[in-house]
Backbone as XML, in Angstrom:
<?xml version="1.0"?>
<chain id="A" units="angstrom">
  <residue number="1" name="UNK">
    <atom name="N" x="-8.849" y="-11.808" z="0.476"/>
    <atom name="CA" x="-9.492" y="-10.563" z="0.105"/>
    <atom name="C" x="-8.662" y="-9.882" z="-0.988"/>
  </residue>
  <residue number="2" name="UNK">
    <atom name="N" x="-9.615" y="-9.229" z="-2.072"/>
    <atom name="CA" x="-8.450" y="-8.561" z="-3.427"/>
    <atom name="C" x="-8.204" y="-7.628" z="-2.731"/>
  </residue>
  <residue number="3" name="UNK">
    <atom name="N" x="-6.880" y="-6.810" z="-3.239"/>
    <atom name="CA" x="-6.456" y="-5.835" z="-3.238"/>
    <atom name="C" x="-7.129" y="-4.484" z="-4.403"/>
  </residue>
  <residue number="4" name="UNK">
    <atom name="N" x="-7.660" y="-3.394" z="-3.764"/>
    <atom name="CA" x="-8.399" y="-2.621" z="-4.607"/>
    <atom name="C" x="-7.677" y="-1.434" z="-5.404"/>
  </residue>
  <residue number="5" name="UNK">
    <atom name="N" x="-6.278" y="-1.257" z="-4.618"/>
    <atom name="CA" x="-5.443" y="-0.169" z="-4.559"/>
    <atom name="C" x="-4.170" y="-0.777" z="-4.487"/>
  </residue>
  <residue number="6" name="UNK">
    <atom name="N" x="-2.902" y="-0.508" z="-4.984"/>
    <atom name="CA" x="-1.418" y="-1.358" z="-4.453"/>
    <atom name="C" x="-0.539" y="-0.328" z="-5.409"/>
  </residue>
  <residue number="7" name="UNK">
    <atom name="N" x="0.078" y="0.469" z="-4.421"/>
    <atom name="CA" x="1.481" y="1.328" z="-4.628"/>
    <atom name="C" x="2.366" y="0.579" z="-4.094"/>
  </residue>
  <residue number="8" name="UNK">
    <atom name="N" x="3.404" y="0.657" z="-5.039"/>
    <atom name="CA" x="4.818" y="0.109" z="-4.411"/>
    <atom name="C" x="6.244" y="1.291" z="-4.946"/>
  </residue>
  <residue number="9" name="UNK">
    <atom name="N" x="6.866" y="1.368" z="-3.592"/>
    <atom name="CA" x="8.411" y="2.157" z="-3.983"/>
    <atom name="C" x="7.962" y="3.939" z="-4.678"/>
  </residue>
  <residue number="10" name="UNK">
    <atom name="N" x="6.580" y="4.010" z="-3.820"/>
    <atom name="CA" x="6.388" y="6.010" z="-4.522"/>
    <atom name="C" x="7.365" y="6.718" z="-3.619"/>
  </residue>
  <residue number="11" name="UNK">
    <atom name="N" x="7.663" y="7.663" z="-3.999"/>
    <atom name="CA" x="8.708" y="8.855" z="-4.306"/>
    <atom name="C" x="8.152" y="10.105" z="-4.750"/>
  </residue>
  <residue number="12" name="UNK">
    <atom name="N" x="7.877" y="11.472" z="-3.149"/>
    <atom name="CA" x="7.625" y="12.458" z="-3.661"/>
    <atom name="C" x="8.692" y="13.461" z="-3.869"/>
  </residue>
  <residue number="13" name="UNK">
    <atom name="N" x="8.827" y="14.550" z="-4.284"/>
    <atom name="CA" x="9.940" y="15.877" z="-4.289"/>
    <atom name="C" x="8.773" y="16.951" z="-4.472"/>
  </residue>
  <residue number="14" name="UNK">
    <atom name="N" x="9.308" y="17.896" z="-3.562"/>
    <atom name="CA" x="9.115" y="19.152" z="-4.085"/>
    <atom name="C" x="9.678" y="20.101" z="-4.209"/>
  </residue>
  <residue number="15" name="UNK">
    <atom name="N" x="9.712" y="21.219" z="-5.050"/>
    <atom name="CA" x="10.965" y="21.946" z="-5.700"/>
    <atom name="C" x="11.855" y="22.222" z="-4.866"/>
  </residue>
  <residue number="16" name="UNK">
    <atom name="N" x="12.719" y="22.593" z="-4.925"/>
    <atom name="CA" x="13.636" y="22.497" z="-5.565"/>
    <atom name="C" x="14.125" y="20.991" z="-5.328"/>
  </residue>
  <residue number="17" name="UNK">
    <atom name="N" x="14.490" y="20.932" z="-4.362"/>
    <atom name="CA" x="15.211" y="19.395" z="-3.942"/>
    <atom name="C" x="14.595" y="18.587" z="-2.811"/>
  </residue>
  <residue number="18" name="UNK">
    <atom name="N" x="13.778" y="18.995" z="-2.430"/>
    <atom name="CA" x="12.997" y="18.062" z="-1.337"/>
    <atom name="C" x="12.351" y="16.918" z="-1.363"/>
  </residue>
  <residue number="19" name="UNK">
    <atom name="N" x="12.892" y="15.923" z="-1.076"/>
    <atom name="CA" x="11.857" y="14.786" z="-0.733"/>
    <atom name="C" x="11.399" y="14.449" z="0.544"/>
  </residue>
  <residue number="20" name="UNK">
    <atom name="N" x="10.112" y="14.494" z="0.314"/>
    <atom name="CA" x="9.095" y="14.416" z="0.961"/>
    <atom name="C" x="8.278" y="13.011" z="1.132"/>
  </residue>
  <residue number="21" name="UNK">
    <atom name="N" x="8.739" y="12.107" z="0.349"/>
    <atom name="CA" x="8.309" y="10.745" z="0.412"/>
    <atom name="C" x="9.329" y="9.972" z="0.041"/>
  </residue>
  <residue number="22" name="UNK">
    <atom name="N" x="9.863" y="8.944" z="0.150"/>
    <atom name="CA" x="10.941" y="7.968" z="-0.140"/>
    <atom name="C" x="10.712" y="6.644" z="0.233"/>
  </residue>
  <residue number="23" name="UNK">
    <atom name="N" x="10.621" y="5.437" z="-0.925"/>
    <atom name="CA" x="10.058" y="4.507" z="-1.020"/>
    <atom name="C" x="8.607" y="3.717" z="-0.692"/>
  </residue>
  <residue number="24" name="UNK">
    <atom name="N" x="7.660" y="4.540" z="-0.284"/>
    <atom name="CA" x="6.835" y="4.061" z="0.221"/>
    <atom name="C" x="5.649" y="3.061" z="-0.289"/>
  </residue>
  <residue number="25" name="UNK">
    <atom name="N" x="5.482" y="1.987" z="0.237"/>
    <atom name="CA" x="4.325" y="0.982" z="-0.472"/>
    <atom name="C" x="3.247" y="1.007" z="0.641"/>
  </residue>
  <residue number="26" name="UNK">
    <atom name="N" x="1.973" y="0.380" z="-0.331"/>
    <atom name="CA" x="1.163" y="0.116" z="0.778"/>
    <atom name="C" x="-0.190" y="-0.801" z="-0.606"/>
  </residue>
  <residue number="27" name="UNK">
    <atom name="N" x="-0.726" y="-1.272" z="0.301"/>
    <atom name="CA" x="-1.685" y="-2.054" z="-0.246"/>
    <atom name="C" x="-3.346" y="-1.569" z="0.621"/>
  </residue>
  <residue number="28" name="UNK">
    <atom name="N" x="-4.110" y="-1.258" z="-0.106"/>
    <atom name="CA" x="-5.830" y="-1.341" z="0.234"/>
    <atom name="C" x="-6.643" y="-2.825" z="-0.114"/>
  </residue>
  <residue number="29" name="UNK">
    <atom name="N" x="-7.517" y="-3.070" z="0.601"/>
    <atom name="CA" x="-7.974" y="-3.958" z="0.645"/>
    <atom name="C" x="-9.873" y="-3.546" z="0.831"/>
  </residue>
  <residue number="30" name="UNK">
    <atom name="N" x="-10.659" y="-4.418" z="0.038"/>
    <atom name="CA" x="-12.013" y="-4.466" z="0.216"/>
    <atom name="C" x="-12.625" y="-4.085" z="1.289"/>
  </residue>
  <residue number="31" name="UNK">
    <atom name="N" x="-13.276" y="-2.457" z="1.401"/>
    <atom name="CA" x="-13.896" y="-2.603" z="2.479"/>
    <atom name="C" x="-12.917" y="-2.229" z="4.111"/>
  </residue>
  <residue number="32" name="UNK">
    <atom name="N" x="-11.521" y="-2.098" z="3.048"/>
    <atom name="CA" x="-10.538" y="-1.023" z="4.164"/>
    <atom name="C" x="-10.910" y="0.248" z="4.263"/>
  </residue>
  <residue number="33" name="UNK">
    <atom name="N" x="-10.603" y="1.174" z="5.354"/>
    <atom name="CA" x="-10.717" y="2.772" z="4.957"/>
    <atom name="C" x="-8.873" y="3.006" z="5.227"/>
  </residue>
  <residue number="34" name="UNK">
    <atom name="N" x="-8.302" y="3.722" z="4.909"/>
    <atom name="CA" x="-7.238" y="4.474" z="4.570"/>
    <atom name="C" x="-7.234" y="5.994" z="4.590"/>
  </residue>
  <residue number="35" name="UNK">
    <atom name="N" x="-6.071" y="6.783" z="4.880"/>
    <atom name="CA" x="-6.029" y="8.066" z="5.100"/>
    <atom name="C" x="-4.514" y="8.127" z="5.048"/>
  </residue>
  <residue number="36" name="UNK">
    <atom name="N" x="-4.155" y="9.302" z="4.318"/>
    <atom name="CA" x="-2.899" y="10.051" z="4.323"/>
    <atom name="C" x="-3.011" y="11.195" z="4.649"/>
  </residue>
  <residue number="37" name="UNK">
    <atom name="N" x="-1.247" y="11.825" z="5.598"/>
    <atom name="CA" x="-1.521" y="12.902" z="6.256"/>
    <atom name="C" x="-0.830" y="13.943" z="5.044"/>
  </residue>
  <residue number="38" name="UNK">
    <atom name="N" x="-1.168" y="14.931" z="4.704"/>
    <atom name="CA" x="-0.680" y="16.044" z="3.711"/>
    <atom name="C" x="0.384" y="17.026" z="4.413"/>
  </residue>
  <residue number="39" name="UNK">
    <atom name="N" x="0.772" y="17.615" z="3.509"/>
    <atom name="CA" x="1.950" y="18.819" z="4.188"/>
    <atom name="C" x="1.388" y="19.369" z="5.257"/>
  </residue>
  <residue number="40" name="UNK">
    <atom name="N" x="-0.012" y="19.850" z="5.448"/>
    <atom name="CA" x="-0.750" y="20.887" z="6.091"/>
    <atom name="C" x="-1.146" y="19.924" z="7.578"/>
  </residue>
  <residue number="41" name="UNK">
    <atom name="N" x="-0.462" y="18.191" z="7.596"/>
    <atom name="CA" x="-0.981" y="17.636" z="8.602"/>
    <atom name="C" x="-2.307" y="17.774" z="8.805"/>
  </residue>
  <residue number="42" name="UNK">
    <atom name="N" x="-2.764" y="17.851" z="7.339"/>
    <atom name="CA" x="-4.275" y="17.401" z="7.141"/>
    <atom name="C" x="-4.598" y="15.911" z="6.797"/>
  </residue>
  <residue number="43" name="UNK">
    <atom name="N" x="-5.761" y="15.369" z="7.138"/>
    <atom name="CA" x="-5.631" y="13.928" z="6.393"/>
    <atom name="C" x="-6.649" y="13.898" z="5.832"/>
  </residue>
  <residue number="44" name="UNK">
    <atom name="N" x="-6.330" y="13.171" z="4.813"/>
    <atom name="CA" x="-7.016" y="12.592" z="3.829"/>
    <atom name="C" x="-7.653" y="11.339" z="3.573"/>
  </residue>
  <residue number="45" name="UNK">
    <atom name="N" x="-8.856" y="10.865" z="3.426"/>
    <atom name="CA" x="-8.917" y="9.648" z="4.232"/>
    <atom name="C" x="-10.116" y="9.368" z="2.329"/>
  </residue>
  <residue number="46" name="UNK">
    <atom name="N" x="-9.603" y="7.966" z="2.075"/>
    <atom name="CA" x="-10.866" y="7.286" z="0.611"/>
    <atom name="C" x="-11.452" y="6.305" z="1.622"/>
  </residue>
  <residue number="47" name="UNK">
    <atom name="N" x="-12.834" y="6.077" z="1.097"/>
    <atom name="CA" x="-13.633" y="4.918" z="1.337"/>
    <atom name="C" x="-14.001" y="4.481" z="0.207"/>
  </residue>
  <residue number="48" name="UNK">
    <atom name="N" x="-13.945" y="3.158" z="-0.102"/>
    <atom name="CA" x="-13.832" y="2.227" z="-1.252"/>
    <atom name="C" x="-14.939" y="0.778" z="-0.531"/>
  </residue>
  <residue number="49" name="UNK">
    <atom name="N" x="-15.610" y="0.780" z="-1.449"/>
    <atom name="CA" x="-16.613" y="-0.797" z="-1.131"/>
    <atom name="C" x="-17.127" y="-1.182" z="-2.783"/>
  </residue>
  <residue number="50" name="UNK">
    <atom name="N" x="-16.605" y="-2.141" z="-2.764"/>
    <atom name="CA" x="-16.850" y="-3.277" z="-3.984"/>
    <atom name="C" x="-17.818" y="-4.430" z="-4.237"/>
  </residue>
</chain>
């Protein structure tokens, strides 16, 4: 199955000095659903079909 989406090694900060993400990868795939949780421990969720 292709890969539709592919982060590797992201890295967030927010001001002043905070990181908030450190190294993170991940791969999507055809017909996966996916979701990330936000500061607010909200999530965020894409649907993708190819």
């Amino acid at each position: 199955m292709a890969s539709i989406i592919e982060a590797e090694n992201l890295t967030k900060f927010y001001p002043p000095r905070t990181k908030a993400v450190d190294g993170v990868s991940f791969r999507v795939n055809e017909d996966e659903v996916f979701g990330f949780l936000g500061p607010m421990v909200q999530a965020r969720q894409q649907r993708s079909r190819c």
